[in-house]
C-alpha positions in Angstrom: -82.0 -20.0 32.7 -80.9 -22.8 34.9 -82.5 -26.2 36.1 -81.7 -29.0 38.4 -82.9 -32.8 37.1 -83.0 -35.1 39.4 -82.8 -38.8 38.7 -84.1 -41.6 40.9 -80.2 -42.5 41.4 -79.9 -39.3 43.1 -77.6 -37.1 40.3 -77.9 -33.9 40.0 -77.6 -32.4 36.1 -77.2 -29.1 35.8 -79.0 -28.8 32.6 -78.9 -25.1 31.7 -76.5 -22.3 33.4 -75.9 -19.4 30.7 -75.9 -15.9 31.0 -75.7 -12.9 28.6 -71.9 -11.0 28.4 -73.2 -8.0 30.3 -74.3 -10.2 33.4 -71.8 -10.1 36.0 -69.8 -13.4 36.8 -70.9 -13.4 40.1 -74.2 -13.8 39.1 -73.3 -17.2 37.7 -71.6 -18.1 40.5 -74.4 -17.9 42.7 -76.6 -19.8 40.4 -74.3 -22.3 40.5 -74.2 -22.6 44.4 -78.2 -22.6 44.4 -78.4 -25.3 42.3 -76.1 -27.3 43.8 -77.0 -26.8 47.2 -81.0 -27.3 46.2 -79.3 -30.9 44.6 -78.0 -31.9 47.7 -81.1 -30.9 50.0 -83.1 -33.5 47.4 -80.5 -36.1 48.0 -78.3 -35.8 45.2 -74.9 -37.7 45.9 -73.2 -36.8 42.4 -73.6 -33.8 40.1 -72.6 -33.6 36.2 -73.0 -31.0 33.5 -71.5 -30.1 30.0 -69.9 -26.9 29.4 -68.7 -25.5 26.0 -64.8 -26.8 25.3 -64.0 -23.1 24.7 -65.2 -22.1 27.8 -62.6 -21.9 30.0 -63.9 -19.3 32.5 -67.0 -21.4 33.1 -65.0 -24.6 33.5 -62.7 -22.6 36.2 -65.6 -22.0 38.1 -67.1 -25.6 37.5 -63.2 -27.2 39.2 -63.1 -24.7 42.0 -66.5 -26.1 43.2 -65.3 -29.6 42.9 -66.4 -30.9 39.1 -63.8 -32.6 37.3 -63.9 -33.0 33.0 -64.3 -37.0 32.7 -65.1 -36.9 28.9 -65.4 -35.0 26.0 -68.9 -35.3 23.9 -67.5 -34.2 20.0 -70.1 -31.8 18.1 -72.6 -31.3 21.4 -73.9 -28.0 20.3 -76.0 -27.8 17.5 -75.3 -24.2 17.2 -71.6 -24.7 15.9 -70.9 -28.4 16.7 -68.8 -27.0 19.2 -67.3 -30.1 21.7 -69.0 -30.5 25.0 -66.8 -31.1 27.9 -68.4 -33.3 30.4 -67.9 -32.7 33.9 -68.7 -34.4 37.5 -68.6 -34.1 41.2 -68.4 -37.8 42.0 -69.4 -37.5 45.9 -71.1 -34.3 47.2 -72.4 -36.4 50.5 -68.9 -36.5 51.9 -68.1 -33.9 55.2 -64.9 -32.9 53.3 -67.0 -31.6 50.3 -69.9 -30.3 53.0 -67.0 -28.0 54.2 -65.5 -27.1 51.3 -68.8 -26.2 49.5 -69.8 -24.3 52.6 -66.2 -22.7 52.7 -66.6 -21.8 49.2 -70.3 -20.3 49.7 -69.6 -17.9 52.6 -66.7 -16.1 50.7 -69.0 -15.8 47.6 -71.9 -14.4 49.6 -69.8 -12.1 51.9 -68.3 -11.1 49.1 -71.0 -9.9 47.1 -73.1 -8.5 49.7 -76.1 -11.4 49.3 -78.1 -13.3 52.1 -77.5 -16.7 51.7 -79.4 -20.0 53.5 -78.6 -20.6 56.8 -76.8 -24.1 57.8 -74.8 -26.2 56.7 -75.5 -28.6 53.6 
């Protein structure tokens, strides 16, 4: 399940990515493009989310499309009290990030076979 909230000073939080083991990472992936090119078609300047501390494939894919850890929130999870990592893309409104998320996109979606939008975000 994923969703995009949107406050009225125009962050994006990704509130829910997860997928089952058997799902393909690529599957993810895209999900995670979506969301955040949906984010900035509403407006959304920043993005944030909180991803489990021990997962480090998640928060790979999280850095390569521009979120950075900027704190740690200690027992998060009430499954396990696990520690929540929290991450953010400070400026998605810049060109440099445009290209760069658009860079990113076209790779993903000519790698996998899938249509994506058309133009640029």
């Amino acid at each position: 399940m994923a969703a995009v909230e949107i406050d009225v000073k125009y962050v994006a939080h990704l509130a829910r990515l997860s997928l089952s083991p058997e799902e393909e990472q690529k599957i993810g992936e895209q999900l995670l493009v979506g969301l955040l090119e949906e984010s900035m078609r509403r407006g959304a300047k920043r993005a944030t989310l909180e991803v489990r501390q021990s997962n480090q494939v998640a928060q790979n894919l999280y850095l390569k499309y521009g979120f950075k850890p900027a704190a740690v929130r200690r027992g998060y999870y009430t499954d396990n009290h696990e520690n929540a990592v929290i991450m953010w893309i400070d400026d998605m409104s810049t060109s440099a990030y445009a290209a760069d998320f658009n860079a990113l996109k076209s790779r993903l979606f000519r790698f996998t076979g899938s249509a994506s939008r058309e133009g640029v975000v």
